[in-house]
C-alpha positions as CSV (number, residue, x, y, z in Angstrom):
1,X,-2.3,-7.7,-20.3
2,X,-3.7,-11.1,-20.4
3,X,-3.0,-11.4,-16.7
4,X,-4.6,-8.0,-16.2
5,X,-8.2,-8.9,-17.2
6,X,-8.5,-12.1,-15.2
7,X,-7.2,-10.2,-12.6
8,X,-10.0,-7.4,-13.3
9,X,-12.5,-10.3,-13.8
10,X,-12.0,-12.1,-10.5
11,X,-12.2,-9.3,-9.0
12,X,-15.3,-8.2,-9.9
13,X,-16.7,-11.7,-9.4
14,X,-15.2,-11.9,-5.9
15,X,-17.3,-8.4,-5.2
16,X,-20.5,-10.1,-6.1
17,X,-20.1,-13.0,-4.0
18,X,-19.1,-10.6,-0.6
19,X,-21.9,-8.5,-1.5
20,X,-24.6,-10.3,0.2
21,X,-22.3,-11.6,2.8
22,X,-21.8,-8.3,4.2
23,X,-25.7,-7.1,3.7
24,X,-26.7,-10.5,5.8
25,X,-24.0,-10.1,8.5
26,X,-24.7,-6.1,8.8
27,X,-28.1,-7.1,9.3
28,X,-27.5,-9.4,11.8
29,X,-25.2,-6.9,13.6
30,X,-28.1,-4.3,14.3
31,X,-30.1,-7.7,15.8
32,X,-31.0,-6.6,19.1
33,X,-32.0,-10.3,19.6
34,X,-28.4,-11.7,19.4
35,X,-25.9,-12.0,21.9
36,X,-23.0,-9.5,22.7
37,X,-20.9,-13.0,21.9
38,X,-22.4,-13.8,19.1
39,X,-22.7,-9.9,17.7
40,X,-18.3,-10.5,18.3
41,X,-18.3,-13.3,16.1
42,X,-20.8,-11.3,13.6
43,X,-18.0,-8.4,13.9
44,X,-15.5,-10.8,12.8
45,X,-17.2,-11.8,9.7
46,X,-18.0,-8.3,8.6
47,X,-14.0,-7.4,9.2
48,X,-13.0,-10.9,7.4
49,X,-15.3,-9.5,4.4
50,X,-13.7,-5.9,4.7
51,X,-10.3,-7.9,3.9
52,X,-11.5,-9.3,1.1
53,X,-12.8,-6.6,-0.2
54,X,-9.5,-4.8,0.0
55,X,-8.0,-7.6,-2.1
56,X,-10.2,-7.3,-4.3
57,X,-9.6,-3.3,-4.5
58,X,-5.7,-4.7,-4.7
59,X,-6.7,-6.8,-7.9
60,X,-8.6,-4.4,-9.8
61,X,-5.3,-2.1,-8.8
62,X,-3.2,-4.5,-10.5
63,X,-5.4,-4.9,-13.5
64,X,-5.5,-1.1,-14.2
65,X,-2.2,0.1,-14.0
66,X,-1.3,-0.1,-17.4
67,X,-4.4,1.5,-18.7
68,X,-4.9,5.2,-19.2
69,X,-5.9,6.3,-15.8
70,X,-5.7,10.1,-15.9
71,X,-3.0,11.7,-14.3
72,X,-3.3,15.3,-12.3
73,X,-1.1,17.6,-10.0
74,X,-0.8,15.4,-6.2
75,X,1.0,17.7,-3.6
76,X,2.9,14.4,-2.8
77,X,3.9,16.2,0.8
78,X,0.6,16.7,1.9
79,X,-0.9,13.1,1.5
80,X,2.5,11.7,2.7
81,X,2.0,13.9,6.1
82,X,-1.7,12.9,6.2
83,X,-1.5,9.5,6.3
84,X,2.2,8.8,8.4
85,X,-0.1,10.3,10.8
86,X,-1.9,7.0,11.6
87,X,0.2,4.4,10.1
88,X,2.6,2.8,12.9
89,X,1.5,0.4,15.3
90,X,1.9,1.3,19.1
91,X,4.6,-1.4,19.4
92,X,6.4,0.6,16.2
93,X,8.5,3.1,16.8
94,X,7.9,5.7,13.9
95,X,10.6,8.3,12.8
96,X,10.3,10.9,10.1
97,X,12.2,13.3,8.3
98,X,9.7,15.0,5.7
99,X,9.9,18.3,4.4
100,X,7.9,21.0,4.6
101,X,7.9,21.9,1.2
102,X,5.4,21.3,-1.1
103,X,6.2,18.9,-3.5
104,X,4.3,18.1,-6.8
105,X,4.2,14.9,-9.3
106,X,1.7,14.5,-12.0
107,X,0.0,10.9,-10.6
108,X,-2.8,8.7,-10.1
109,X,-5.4,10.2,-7.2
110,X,-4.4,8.4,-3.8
111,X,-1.3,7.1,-5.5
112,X,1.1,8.1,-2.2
113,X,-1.6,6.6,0.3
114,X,-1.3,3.5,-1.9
115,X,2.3,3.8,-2.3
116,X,3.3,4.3,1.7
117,X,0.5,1.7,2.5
118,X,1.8,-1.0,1.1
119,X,5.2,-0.3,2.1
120,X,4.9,0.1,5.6
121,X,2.5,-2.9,5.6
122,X,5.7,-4.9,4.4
123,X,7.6,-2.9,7.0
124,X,5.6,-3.8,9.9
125,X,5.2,-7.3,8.9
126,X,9.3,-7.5,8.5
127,X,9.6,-6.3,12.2
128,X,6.9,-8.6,13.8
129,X,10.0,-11.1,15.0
130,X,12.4,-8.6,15.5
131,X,13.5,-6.5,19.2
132,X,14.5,-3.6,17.5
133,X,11.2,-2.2,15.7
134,X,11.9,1.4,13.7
135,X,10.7,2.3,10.9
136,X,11.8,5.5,8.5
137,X,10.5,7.4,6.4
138,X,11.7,10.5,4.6
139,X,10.8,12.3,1.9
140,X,12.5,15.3,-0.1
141,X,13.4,17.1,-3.4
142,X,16.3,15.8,-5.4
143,X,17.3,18.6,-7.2
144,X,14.4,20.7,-8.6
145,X,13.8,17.7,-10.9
146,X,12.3,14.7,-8.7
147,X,11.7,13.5,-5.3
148,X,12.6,10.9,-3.4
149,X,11.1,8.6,-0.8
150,X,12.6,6.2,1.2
151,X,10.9,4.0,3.8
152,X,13.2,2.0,5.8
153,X,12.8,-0.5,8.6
154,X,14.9,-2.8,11.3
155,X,13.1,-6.0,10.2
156,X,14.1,-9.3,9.5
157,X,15.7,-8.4,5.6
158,X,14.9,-10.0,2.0
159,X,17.4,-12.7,1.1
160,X,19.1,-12.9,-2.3
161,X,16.4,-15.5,-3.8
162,X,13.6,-13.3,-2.4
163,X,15.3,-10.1,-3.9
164,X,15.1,-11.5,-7.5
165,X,11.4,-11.8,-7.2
166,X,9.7,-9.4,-4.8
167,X,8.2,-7.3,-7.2
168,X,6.6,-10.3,-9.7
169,X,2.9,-10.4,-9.4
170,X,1.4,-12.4,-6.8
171,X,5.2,-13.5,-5.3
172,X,4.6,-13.7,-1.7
173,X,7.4,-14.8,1.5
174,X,4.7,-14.8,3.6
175,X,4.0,-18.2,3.5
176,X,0.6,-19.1,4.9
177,X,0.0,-15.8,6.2
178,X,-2.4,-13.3,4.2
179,X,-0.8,-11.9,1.9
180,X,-2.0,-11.6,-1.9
181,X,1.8,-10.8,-3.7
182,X,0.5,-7.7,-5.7
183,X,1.7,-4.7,-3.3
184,X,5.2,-4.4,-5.0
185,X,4.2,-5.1,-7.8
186,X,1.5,-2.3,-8.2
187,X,3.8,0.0,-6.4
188,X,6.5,-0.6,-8.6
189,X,4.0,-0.1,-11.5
190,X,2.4,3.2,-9.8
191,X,5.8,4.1,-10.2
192,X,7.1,3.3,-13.2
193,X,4.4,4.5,-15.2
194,X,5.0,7.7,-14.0
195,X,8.0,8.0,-15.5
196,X,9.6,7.0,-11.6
197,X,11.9,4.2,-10.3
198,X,12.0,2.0,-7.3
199,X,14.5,0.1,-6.1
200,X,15.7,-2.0,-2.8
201,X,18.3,-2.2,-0.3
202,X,18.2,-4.8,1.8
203,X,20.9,-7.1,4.1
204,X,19.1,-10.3,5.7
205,X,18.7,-10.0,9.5
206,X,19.1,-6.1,9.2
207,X,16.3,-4.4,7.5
208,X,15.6,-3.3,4.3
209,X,15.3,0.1,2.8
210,X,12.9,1.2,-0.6
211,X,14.2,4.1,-2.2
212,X,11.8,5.6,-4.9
213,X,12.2,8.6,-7.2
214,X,9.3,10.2,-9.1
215,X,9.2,13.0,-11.6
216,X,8.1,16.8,-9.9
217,X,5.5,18.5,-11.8
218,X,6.2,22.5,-11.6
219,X,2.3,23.3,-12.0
220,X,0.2,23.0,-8.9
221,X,-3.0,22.0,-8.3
222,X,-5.0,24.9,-10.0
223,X,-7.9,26.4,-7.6
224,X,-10.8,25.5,-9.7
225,X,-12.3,29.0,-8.9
């Protein structure tokens, strides 16, 4: 809990200090004074600041999940089509095996966009070194009482030391590479406190495979009209 507001509070300090970086640099960017070379390095600013702003949307993330954020009917299928749409890389080969059938879990709003982000982030980041670049995902009913997702990819593997720790707060392999540590763990949170699990299969050198399993929720998102 402790953790959890100075993770809120930096947060919220960070957003004040990017606030009037972006303003300045969105400024400069409609300059029709400045240079197309300069107006690149501009660009690059306002995308460094967009990074930082997700982090800080990745703190506040991790700060919140054990607070009561209210919970409503997700048709888990549909946001897990929507977004698989523009996930993979170019250099990614992308393979699927989702149902067509709806499937609903009582969650947070966004929860599988935030869920199949962060895991294919990790995915793609896995296979960056690696010839063979495939990543799965599949998603289905087990029994009438949960579903299951399971996002596998051909990457480079978690090693036993790494497999105790991946899903501690701010625990990072990524060395000096961005990476802020919280993905797993607010995943792993998203899930759990939805009455889900997660867990991970992984064999260094041959990819790694997250299996999670969340409650279904019979009612369907009621048509407020």
């Amino acid at each position: 809990q402790s953790l959890g507001m100075m993770a809120s509070h930096i947060a919220h300090e960070f957003n004040n200090y990017l606030t009037p970086v972006l303003i300045y640099a969105e400024l400069l960017e409609n300059d029709e004074s400045i240079s197309s070379e300069n107006q690149e390095m501009i660009h690059e600013i306002t995308k460094s600041v967009d990074q930082a702003s997700n982090l800080s949307k990745e703190l506040l993330a991790f700060s919140r999940q054990d607070t009561g954020v209210r919970l409503e009917p997700l048709n888990f299928t549909e946001e897990a089509v929507s977004i698989v749409r523009q996930l993979a890389p170019a250099a990614i080969m992308l393979k699927t095996e989702i149902t067509e059938e709806p499937l609903y879990v009582l969650g947070r709003r966004r929860m599988a966009e935030h869920i199949l982000m962060n895991l294919c982030k990790n995915a793609f980041q896995a296979m960056e070194k690696t010839e063979r670049k495939e990543l799965w995902i599949r998603l289905a009913a087990k029994g009438n009482d949960s579903i299951r997702l399971q996002v596998s990819d051909t990457g480079c593997g978690i090693g036993d030391d790494a497999m105790q720790k991946i899903f501690e707060p701010f625990y990072t392999t990524k060395g000096s590479r961005p990476g802020t540590g919280l993905g797993l763990s607010v995943v792993q949170n998203m899930v759990t406190s939805v009455g889900g699990t997660i867990r991970v299969e992984s064999k260094s050198g041959e990819g790694t495979t997250f299996i999670l399993e969340i409650p279904q929720n019979s009612t369907e998102v009621e048509d407020d009209g």
